[in-house]
Structures are given as C-alpha cells and as structure tokens.
N, C-alpha and C positions, 0 to 999 in steps of 0.2 A: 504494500500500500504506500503513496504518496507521501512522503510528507506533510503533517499539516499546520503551519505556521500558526498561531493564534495569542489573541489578548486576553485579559481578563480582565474589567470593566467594574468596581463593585465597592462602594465607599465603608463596606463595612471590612473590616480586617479578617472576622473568621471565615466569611464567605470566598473570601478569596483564600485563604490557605487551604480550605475545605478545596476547592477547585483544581487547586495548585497542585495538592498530593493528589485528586484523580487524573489529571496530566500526565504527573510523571510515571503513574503505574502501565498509564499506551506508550508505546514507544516508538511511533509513528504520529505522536503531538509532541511539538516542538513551542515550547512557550517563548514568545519573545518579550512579554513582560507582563508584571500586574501592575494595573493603573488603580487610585482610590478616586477618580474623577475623571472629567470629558476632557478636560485642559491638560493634565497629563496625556490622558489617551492619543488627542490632536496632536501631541506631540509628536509621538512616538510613529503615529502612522505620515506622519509628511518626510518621516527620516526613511520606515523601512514601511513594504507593501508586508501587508498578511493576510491569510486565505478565511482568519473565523475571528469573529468577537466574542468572548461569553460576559453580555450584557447587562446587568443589574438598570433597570428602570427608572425604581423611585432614590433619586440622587440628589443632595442640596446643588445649589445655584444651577448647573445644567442639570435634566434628566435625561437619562437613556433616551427617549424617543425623539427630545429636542437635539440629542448629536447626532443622533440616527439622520435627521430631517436636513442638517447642517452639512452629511457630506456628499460628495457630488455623486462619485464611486464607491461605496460602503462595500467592506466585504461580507462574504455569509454572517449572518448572524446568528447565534441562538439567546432568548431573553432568559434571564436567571434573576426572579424575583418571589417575595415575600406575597405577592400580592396577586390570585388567579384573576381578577377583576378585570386584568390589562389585558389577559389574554386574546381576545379581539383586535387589541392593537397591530399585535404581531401578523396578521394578513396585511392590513395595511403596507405594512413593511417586507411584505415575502420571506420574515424567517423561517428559518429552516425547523427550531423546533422550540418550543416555551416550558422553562424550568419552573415548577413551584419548589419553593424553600419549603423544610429541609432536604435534599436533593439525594437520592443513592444514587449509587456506581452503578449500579445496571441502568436506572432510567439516564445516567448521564451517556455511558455506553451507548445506547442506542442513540440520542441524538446526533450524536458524533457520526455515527453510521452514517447517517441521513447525512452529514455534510461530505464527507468519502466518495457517497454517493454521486452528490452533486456535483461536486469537482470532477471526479469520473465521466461522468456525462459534457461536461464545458470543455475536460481535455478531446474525448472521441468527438466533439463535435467541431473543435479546430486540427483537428488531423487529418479529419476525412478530405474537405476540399483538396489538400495536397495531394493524396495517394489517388484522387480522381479527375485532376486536369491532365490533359492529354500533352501537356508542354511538363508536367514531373510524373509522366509514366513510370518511368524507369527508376523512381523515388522511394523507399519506403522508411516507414519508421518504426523502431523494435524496443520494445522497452528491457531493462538490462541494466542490473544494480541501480534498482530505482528509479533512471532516466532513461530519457526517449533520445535513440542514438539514430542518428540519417546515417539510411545505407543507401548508395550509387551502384544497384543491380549491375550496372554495367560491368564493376569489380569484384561479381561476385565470382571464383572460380567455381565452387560446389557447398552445397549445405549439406551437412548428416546430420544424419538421427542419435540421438542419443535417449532413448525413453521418453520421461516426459521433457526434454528439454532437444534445440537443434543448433549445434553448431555451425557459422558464418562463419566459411573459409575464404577472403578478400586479400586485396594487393596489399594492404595496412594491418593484416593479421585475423585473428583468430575471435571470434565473438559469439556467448554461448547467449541462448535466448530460450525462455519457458514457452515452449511451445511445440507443435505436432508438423511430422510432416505432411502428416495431410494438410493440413491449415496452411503450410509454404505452397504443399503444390498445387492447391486453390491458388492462390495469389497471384500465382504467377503462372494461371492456364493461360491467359491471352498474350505470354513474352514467350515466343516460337526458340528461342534460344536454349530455352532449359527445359532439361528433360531428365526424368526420373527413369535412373539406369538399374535399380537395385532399390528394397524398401526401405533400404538406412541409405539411399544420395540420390540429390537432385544435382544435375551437374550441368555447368554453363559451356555449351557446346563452342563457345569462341576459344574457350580456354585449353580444351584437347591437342593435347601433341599427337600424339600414338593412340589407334586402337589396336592393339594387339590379340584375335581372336577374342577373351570372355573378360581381357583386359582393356582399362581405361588409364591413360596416364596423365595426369593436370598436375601442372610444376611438380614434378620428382614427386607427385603420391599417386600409386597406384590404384583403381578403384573396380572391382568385380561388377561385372552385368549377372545381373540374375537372371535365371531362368525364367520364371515372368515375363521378365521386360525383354528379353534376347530379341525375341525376332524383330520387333521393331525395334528396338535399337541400332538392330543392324540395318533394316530398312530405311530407316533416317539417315544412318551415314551411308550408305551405298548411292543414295543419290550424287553424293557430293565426289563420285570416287570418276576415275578420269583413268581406262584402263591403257 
C-alpha cells in the first residue's frame, strides 16, 4: 500500500496522542505533524503537500469546517469530533469518513481504508490516459517497492515468471514486479513484437540473436521454447528466415 502522508488537526492534547499512537501502529501512515489549531495546520501544509487530514471541528478562533472552506485544494479528509450533530456537514465537504469521540482502532482502521481507497482510484485514474494514447503505446507503468516505475517496452529484452511475481529483463537491468504472466501477456497482445515462447517468458523478438532448434538466445541468456508454444514459434520466425 501507498504511503499515506497525513495531519492531525485537534486542539485538544489527548485527542491527538490518542490519534498519534493509532498512526504509528499502520505502517503505511506517515504523520507529518500534529497541529493544536488551523494556523498551525496552514502552516504546515503551504511548506509540505499531504494526502489526509484527521480533522477535529469544534476548535476556538478557526473551526475545522471554517479551514476546511478556506482552502483552495484541501486534501482527503476525515472529521474527528466530540460532537455527531456535524455529521451532515461532512457531505458538504466530501469527506471520506466522520469520527465520533471516543474513537477505536478498528473504527479508525477502516476509515483509513476508505482513504487507501480513494487515492487508489485518483492514482489508476491518472495512469490510465498514458498506457492508452497511441503516441505512449509502447509506455507502461509497474508498480515496484512502492513506486510507479516507467518502462520503455521498447527495452524490454524478455519478462519471466516467477510465481506470483514477473521479472523485467531491460537495457538498464533487472526489475521484479507483483504480478502474473498472464496479466503481461494481456498487455501486450496488440505489441506484435512479443511473444510468449514458454509459460515462464514473454520475449521481445527484436532482441533475439540465435534460434537454435528449442533454443532462444537474448544477450548471452538462453531461453527454452516449450512444447506448447513450439510450433508457432517457429512459424513466427520462419517467416523472417531468407533461405
């Protein structure tokens, strides 16, 4: 899971420690501070961007809903108050989920879910346009200790399998990725270059030095055609053959 950067928002002191130790029990929440006010808060977010608020309400001089209102780009929110009354407010402001005080770790747990969620969905939905313009075809993007890495298909020599995970064998090295070969050799049914020799390799037919009968060789590593895939495999390169 993502990282998920967040504040803690909340003029009362135990409320935010309360908060602070279910934080640090995920380990995929990353606190970037506790504020006991908006003016702190405004601080903090014009230095650094963050993906969640956990927002306390009823606050002297500003309230939660009046900084809510105040900023242009707010991130997720979720409301953490004493008081279910406001809960209506929270549409208003499309948060994600509304704490009543005293709060447990499971009902905090799962709000948190729901912002995981969210971010999930805002990441696949700035991905997709790229993987689908016909001018970054040959683009995709793999997620891989945490981050989303751009691979240039066009460097790809072969992907293997490795169970649940596929190895990206490129001009720039070796990159392992949580994922199926089925799923690679969907992706790349409509790139005529790659082709699945064997059920552990998809392999980039620019890259082939040598076929050597049930041999395949890309840069000094040898790769087996399987019986499965033999005949056409050999029928794909026989085309190309010049007797």
């Amino acid at each position: 899971m993502k990282s998920i950067k967040l504040l803690i928002i909340d003029d009362e002191p135990l409320a935010r420690d309360i908060l602070a130790s279910y934080v640090e029990k995920l380990p995929y929440l990353q606190l970037v501070a506790t504020c006991k006010n908006a003016l702190e808060a405004f601080a903090i977010l014009n230095k650094e961007p963050v993906d969640l608020m956990l927002l306390d309400i009823n606050m002297p001089e500003i309230t939660g809903i009046d900084f809510l209102k105040a900023l242009k780009k707010p991130p997720n929110v979720i409301f953490t108050t004493a008081y279910p009354e406001y809960a209506a407010h929270s549409y208003d402001f499309d948060a994600v989920d509304y704490l009543v005080k005293p709060i447990a770790f499971d009902r905090f747990m799962k709000a948190i879910n729901k912002v995981a969620d969210v971010l999930n969905n805002e990441q696949k939905s700035t991905i997709a346009p790229i993987r689908e313009t016909e001018v970054n075809r040959n683009i995709i993007f793999v997620k891989t200790e945490g981050k989303l890495v751009k691979i240039d298909l066009a460097q790809v020599w072969f992907i293997e399998g490795l169970k649940d995970y596929v190895q990206i064998w490129t001009d720039t090295g070796k990159l392992t990725v949580h994922s199926t070969m089925k799923n690679f050799e969907e992706q790349l049914s409509d790139l005529s270059v790659f082709l699945r020799v064997n059920k552990s390799y998809i392999i980039n037919m620019n890259f082939v030095n040598e076929v050597d009968g049930n041999l395949i060789r890309i840069k000094g590593q040898m790769i087996t055609i399987g019986n499965t895939y033999k005949d056409e495999v050999h029928q794909i390169f026989n085309k190309f053959k010049i007797n």
